[in-house]
PLY file of the C-alpha trace (Angstrom):
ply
format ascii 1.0
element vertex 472
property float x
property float y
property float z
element edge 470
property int vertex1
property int vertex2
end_header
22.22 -43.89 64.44
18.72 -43.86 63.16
18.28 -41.27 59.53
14.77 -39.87 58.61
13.64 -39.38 55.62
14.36 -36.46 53.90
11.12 -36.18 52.41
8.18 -37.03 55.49
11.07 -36.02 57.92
10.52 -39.79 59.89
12.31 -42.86 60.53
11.82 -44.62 56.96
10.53 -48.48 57.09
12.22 -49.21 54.04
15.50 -46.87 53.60
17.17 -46.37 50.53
20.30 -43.85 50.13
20.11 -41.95 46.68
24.01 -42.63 45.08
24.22 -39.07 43.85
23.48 -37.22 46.74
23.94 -39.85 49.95
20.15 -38.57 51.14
18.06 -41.16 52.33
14.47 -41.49 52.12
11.49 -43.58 52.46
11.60 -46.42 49.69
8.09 -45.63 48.72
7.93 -42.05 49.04
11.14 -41.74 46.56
10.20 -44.23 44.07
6.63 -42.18 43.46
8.68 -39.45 43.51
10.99 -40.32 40.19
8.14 -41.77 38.75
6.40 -38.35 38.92
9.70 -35.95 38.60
12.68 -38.26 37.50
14.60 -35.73 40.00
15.79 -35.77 43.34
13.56 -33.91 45.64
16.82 -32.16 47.44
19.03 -31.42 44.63
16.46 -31.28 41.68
19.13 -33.54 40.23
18.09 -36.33 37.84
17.55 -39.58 39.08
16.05 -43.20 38.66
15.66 -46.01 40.80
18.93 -47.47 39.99
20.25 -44.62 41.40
18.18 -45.87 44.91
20.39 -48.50 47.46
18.75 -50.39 49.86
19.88 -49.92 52.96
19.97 -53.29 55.51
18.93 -52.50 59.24
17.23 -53.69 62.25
13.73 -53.13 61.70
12.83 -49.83 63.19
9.54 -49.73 65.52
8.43 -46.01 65.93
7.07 -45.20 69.13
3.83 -43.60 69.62
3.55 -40.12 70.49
2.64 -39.33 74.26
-0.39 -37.35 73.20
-1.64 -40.07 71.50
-1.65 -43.38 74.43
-4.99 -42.57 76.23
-8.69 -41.92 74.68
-8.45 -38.72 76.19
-5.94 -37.56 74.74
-6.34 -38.86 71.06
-10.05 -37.26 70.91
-7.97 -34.25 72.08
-5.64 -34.70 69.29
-8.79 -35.41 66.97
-9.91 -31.90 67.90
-7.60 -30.05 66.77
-7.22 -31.62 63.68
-11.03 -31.00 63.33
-10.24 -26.81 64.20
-7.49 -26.91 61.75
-9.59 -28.60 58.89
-12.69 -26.04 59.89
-9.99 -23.04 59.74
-8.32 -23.94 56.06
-12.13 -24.55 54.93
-12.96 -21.54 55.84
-10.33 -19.71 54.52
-10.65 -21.35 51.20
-14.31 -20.20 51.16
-13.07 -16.57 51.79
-10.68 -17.04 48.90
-13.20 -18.22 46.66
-15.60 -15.90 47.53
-12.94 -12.58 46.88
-11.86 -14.79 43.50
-15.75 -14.61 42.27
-15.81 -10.84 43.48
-12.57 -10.65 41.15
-13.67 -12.03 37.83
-17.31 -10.24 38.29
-15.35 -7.11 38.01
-13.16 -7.92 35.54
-16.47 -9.25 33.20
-17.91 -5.49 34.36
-14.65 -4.03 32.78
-15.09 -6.24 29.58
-18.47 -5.17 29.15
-17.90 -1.80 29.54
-14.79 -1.66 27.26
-16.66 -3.65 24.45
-19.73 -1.08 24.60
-17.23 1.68 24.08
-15.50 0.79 21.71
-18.83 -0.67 19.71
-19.44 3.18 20.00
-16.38 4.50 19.26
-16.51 2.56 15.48
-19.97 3.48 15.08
-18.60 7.39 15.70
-15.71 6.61 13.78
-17.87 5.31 10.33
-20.22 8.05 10.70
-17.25 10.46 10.70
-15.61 8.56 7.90
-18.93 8.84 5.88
-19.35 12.58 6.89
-15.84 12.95 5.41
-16.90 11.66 2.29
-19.46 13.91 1.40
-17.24 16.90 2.51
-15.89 19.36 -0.61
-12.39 19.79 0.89
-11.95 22.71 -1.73
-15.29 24.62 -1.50
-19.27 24.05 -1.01
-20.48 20.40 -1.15
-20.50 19.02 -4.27
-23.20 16.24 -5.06
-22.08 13.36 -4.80
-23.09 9.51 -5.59
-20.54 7.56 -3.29
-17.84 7.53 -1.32
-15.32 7.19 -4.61
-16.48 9.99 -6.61
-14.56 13.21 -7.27
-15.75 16.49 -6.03
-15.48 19.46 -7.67
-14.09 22.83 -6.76
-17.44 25.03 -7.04
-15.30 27.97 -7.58
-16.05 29.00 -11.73
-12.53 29.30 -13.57
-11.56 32.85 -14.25
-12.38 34.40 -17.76
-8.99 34.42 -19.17
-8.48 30.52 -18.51
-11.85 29.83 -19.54
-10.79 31.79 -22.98
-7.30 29.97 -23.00
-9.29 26.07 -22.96
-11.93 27.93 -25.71
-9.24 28.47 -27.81
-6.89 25.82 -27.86
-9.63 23.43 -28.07
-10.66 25.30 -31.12
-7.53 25.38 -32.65
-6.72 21.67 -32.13
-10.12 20.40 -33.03
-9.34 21.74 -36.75
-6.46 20.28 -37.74
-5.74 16.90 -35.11
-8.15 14.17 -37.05
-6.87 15.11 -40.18
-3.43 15.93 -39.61
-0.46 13.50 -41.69
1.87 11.72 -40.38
4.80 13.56 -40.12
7.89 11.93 -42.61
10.15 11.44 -39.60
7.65 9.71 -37.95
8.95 5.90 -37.09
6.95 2.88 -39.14
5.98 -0.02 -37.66
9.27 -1.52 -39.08
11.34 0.28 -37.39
9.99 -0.02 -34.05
9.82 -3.63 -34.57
13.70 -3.20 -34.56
14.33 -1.60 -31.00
16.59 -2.78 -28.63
17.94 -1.72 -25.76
20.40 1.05 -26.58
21.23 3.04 -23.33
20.96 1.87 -19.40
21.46 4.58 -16.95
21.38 3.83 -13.35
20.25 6.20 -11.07
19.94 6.67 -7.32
16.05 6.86 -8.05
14.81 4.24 -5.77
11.16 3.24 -6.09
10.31 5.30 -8.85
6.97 7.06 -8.95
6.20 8.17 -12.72
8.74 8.81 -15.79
8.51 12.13 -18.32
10.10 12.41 -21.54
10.16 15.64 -23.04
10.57 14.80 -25.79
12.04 17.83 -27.84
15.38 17.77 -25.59
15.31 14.14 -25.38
15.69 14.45 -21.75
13.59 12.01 -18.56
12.70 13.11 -15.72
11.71 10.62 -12.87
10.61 11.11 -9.52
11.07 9.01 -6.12
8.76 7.55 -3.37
11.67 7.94 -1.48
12.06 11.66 -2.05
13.90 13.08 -4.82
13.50 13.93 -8.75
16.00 13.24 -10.96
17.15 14.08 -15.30
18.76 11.98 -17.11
19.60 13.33 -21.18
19.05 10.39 -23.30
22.24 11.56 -25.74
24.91 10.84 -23.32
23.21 9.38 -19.49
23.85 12.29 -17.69
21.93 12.26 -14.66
21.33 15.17 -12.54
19.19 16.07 -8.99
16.57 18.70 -9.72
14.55 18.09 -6.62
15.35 17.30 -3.12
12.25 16.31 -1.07
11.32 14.84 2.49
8.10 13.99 1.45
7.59 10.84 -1.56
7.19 12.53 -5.12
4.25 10.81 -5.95
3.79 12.34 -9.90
5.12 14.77 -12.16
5.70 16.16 -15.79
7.32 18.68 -17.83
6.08 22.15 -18.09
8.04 23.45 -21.04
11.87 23.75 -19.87
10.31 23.77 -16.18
9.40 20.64 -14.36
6.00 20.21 -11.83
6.08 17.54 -9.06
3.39 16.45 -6.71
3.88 14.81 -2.99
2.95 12.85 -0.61
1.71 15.78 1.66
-0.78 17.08 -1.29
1.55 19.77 -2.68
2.06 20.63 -6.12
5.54 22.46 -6.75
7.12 24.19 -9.96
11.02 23.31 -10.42
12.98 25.45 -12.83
17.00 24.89 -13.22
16.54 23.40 -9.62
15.01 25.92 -7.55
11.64 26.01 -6.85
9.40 28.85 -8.42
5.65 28.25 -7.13
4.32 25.92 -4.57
0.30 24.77 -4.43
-1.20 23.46 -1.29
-4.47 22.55 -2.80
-4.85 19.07 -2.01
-5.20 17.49 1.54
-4.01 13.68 0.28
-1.18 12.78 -1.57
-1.22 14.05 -5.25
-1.72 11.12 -7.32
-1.16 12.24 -11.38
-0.24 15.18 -12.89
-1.58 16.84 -16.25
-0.39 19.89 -18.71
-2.49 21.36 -20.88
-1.96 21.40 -24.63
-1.32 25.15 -23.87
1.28 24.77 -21.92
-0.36 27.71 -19.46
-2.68 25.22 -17.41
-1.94 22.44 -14.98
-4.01 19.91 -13.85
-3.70 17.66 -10.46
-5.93 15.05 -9.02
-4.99 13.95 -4.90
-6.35 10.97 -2.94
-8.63 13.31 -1.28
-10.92 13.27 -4.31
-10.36 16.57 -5.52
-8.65 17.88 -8.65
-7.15 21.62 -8.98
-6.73 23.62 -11.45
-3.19 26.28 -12.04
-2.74 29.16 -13.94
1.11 28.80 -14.52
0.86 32.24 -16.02
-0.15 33.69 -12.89
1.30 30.79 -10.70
-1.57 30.46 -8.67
-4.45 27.85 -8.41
-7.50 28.50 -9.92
-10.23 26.59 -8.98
-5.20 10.97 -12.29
-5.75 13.78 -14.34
-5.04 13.04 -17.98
-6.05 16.31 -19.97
-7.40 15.00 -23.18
-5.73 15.87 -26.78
-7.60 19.34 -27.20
-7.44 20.17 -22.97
-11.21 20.23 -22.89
-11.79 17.15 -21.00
-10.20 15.83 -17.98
-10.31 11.82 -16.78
-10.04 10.67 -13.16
-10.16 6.76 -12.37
-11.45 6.13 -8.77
-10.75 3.41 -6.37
-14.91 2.11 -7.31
-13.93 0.94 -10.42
-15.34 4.07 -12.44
-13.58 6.51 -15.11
-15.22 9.87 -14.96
-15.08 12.48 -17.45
-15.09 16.01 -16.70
-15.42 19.09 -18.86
-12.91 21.46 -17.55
-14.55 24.51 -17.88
-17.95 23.59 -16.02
-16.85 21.01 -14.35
-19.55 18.77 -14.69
-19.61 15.36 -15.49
-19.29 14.72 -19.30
-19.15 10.52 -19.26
-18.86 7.50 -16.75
-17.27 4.43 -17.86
-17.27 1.10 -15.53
-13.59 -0.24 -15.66
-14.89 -3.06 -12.74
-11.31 -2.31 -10.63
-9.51 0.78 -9.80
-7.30 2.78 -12.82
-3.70 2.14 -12.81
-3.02 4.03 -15.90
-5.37 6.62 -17.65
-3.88 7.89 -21.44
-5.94 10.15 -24.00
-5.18 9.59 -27.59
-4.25 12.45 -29.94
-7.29 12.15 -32.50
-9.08 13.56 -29.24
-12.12 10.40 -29.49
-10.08 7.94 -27.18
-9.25 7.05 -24.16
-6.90 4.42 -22.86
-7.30 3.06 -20.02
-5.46 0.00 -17.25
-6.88 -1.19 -13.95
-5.41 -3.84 -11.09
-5.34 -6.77 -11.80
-6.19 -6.94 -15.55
-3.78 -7.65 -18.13
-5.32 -6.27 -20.85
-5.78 -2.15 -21.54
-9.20 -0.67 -23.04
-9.78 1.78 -25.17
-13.28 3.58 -24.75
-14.73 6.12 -27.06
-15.47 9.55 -25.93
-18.46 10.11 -28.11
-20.17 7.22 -26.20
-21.87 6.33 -23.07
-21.13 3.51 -20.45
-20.48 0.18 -21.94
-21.28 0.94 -25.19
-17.91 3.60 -25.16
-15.76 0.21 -24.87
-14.75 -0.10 -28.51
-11.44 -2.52 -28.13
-9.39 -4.51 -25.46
-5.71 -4.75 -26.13
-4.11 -7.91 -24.20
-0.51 -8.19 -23.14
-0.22 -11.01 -20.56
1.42 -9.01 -17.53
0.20 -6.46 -15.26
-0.14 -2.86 -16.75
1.81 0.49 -15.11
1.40 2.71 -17.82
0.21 4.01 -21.20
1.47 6.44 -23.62
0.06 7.58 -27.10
2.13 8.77 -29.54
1.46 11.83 -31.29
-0.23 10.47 -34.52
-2.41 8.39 -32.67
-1.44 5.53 -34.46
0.51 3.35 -31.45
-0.06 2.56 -27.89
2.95 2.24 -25.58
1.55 -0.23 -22.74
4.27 -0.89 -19.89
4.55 -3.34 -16.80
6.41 -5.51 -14.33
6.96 -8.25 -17.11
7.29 -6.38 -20.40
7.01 -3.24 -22.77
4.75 -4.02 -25.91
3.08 -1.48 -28.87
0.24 -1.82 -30.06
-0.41 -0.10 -33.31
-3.91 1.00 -35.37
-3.99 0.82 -38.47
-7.07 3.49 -39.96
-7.32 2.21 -42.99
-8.26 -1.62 -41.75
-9.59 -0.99 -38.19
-7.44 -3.55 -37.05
-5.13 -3.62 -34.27
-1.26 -4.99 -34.52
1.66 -5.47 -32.43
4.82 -4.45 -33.97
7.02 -4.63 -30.50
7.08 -6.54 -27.51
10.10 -6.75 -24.96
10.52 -8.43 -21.98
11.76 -5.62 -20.12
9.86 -4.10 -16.40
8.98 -0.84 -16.72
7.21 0.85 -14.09
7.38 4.18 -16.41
7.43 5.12 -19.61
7.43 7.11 -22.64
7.60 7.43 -26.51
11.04 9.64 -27.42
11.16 12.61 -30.10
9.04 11.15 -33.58
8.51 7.71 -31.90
12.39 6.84 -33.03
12.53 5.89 -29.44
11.14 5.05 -26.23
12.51 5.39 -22.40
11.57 3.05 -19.56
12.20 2.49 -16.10
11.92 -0.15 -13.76
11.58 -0.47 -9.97
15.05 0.18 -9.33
15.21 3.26 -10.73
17.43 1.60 -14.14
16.53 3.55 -16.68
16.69 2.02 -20.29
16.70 4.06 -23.66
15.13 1.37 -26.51
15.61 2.25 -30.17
16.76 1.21 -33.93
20.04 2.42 -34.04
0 1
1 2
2 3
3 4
4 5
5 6
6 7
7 8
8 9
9 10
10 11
11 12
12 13
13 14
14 15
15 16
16 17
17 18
18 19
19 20
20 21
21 22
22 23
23 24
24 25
25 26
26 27
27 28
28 29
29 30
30 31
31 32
32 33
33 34
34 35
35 36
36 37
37 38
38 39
39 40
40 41
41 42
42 43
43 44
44 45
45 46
46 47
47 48
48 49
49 50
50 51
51 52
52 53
53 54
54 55
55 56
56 57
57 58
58 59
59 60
60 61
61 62
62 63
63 64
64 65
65 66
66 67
67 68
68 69
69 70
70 71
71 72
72 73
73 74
74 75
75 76
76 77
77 78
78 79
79 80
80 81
81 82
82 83
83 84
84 85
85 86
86 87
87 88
88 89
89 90
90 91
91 92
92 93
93 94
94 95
95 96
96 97
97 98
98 99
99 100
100 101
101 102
102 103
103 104
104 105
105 106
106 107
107 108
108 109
109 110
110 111
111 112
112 113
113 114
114 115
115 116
116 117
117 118
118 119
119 120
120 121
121 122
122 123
123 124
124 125
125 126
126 127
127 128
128 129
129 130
130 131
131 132
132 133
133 134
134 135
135 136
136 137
137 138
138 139
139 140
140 141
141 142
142 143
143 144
144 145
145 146
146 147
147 148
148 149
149 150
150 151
151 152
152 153
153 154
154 155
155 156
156 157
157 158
158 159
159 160
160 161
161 162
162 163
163 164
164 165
165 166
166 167
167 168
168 169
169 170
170 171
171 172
172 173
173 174
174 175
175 176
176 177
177 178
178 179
179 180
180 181
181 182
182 183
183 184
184 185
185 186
186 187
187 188
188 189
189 190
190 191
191 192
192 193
193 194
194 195
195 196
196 197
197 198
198 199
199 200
200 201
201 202
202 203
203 204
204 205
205 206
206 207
207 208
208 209
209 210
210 211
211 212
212 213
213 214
214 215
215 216
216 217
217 218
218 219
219 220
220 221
221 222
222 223
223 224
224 225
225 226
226 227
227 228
228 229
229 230
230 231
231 232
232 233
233 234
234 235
235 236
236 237
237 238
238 239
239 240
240 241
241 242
242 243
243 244
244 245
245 246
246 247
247 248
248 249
249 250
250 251
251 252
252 253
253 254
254 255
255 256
256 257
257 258
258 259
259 260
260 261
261 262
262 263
263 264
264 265
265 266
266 267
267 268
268 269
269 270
270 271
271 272
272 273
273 274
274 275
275 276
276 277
277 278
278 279
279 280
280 281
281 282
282 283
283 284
284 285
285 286
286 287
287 288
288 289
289 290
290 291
291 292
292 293
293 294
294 295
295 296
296 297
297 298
298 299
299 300
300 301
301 302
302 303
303 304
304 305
305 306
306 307
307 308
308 309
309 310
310 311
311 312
312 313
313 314
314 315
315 316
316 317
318 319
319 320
320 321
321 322
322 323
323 324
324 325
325 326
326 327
327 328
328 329
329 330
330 331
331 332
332 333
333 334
334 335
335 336
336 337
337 338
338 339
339 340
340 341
341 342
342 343
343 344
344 345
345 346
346 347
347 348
348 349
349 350
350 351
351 352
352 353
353 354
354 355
355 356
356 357
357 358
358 359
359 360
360 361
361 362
362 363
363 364
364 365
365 366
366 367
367 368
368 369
369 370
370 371
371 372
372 373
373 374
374 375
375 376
376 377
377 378
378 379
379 380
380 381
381 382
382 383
383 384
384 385
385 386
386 387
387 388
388 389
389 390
390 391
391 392
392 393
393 394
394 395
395 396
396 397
397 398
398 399
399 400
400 401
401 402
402 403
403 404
404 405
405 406
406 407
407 408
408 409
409 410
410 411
411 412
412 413
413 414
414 415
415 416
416 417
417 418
418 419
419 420
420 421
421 422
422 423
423 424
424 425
425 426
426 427
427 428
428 429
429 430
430 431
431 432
432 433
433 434
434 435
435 436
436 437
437 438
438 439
439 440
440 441
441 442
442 443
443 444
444 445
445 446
446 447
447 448
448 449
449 450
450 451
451 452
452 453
453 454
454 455
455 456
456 457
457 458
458 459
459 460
460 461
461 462
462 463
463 464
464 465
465 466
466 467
467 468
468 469
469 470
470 471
């Protein structure tokens, strides 16, 4: 009995049987088949055409059709293949044309979107320009781009303004002539430190480090949340602050302890409760600053304000390093500028061009100096207060690794410059007008600070180890 092909469904003129599968097929129509596929068209199995047997028979003659053995009725059979090919061209034409209806309206929609949003980031830079020029803590300050700090246009009360008067007065006497102190360490003895002390801590990504430095006791604070002391004299470590929001910055304040977040407050921690609580600042506080009085804080956010405490009074008052006599403040902006500001006024006292943003800002105790760090420089300048734009840079102190932080010491004499590769100090020497380097470690440091009399300093890396360094 006669098989068809399992592919064109008639009698095949040259039958093969597949091996795998026993189909047969037409010779010709299987063999273009695998060439195309490699599979069998039944089983989607793989196949070749070794798999392919011939299959020996009696030639097979297929009959014509009925419909098709008179003139009549093969021009009927031409007709109707005529009606079908008119039908499926026509309904390809109706395809195409609801296809072309299709992608016109989609190209509308594309149009349309891309206008909008072209309009929703024009909106969105005016509003981010508008924003700029907004005082978030009073009246619109001027302002000379998008980077500079805005002042609170509130005046400082009477009695603060008195307080800054004063101590500035009494500093200014005494802190350019003041000795040395005979406890103070020489620049032999720091050349001796060594690591002394590691302390590990649950600190993780550590924000800033304070040493106060009468108790000999750290405190460091976490992006994480959390602040954290650890006493120098035997590695105690204990929680002083527990805090959803990243501590950002944060000092000492006498035997108290002020923290800034994430979420722009400022808050006053004393033996682990919190005391006072500032909402002055709409970005993330960003430095921390006490007055040499020890009654005045200083804070400078990401919103490009700075605020003013009275810890007196524990209320607010109007990178903030308060300089040596608390009469200037300096903020270091993401345009590459260091601004000076008179506290009392609040105007601008000095600009300095630092060509990157400030990573670390540090006022030196003879009250002329200014330290300052930016990204990606591995060097720290030091810019004189009593002069204007370039002409205040007066030195530039290389180290060879990025720079975290700075810390003068109290006689003004040595420079504590900190980073992901290394602690080094850099001393002055009056008398010469030269600059030295007595120290240099290759320990990270992400914080630091000098310890009581420069006998010591405290670090702490990334990880939140913190290292004691010292002579003995």
């Amino acid at each position: 009995m006669a098989t068809v092909c399992s592919i064109s469904g008639e009698l095949p003129q040259q039958p093969v049987v597949s091996r795998k599968s026993g189909n047969v097929y037409e010779k010709r129509l299987i063999e273009a088949y695998i060439s195309e596929n490699g599979t069998e068209p039944t089983t989607g199995a793989p196949l070749t055409t070794e798999d392919l047997l011939d299959i020996q028979g009696a030639h097979t003659v297929r009959p014509r059709p009925p419909e098709l053995t008179s003139i009549p009725a093969l021009l009927g059979a031409f007709q109707q293949e005529w009606d079908a090919l008119a039908l499926e061209v026509f309904t390809l034409q109706q395809n195409l044309a609801q296809t072309r209806q299709e992608l016109s309206t989609a190209l509308y929609q594309n149009d349309a979107a891309v206008r909008v949003i072209a309009r929703l980031t024009q909106e969105r830079d005016t509003a981010r320009e508008a924003l700029r020029n907004i005082n978030v803590a009073g009246p619109a300050a001027q302002s000379t781009n998008g980077d500079a700090m805005h002042v609170d246009s509130r005046p400082l009360p009477d009695a603060v303004q008195a307080r800054i008067v004063s101590t500035q007065q009494e500093l200014m006497k005494t802190r350019r002539k003041r000795p040395v102190p005979a406890e103070w360490a020489t620049p032999d003895t720091i050349s001796l430190f060594k690591p002394v002390r590691t302390v590990e801590t649950s600190c993780s990504d550590p924000s800033f480090l304070s040493v106060r430095k009468s108790k000999s006791t750290a405190i460091i604070g976490s992006r994480h949340g959390g602040a954290y002391t650890i006493s120098l004299a035997d590695g105690t470590v204990s929680t002083v602050a527990s805090n959803a929001d990243a501590i950002t910055a944060g000092t000492w304040v006498g035997s108290r302890i002020a923290i800034g977040t994430s979420s722009g407050k400022v808050k006053i921690i004393e033996n682990g409760d919190e005391v006072a609580s500032f909402g002055s600042h709409t970005g993330q506080v960003t430095g921390l600053s006490l007055h040499p009085s020890g009654e005045i804080l200083a804070s400078v956010s990401s919103d490009k304000t700075y605020a003013i405490y009275d810890l007196k009074q524990n209320q607010s008052v109007t990178q903030v390093q308060a300089s040596s006599d608390g009469h200037l403040l300096a903020t270091g902006g993401r345009n590459g500028q260091l601004q000076i500001f008179e506290v009392n006024s609040g105007s601008v006292g000095g600009v300095f061009e630092l060509g990157a943003p400030a990573t670390a800002i540090c006022f030196s105790e003879n009250g002329t100096w200014v330290a300052t760090a930016t990204k990606g420089s591995t060097a720290a300048s030091i810019w004189d207060l009593r002069k204007t734009g370039a002409e205040g840079l007066i030195h530039t102190l290389e180290v060879g690794h990025d720079i975290t932080s700075l810390d003068w010491d109290y006689t003004a004499q040595y420079l504590l410059i900190g980073g992901s590769a290394g602690i080094t100090v850099k001393q002055y020497t009056k008398s010469t007008k030269l600059w030295s380097e007595p120290f240099k470690a290759p320990l990270s440091s992400v914080g630091l600070g000098w310890g009581d009399s420069a006998q010591s300093i405290i670090s702490v890396d990334s990880q939140g180890l913190t290292t004691a360094l010292s002579s003995t």
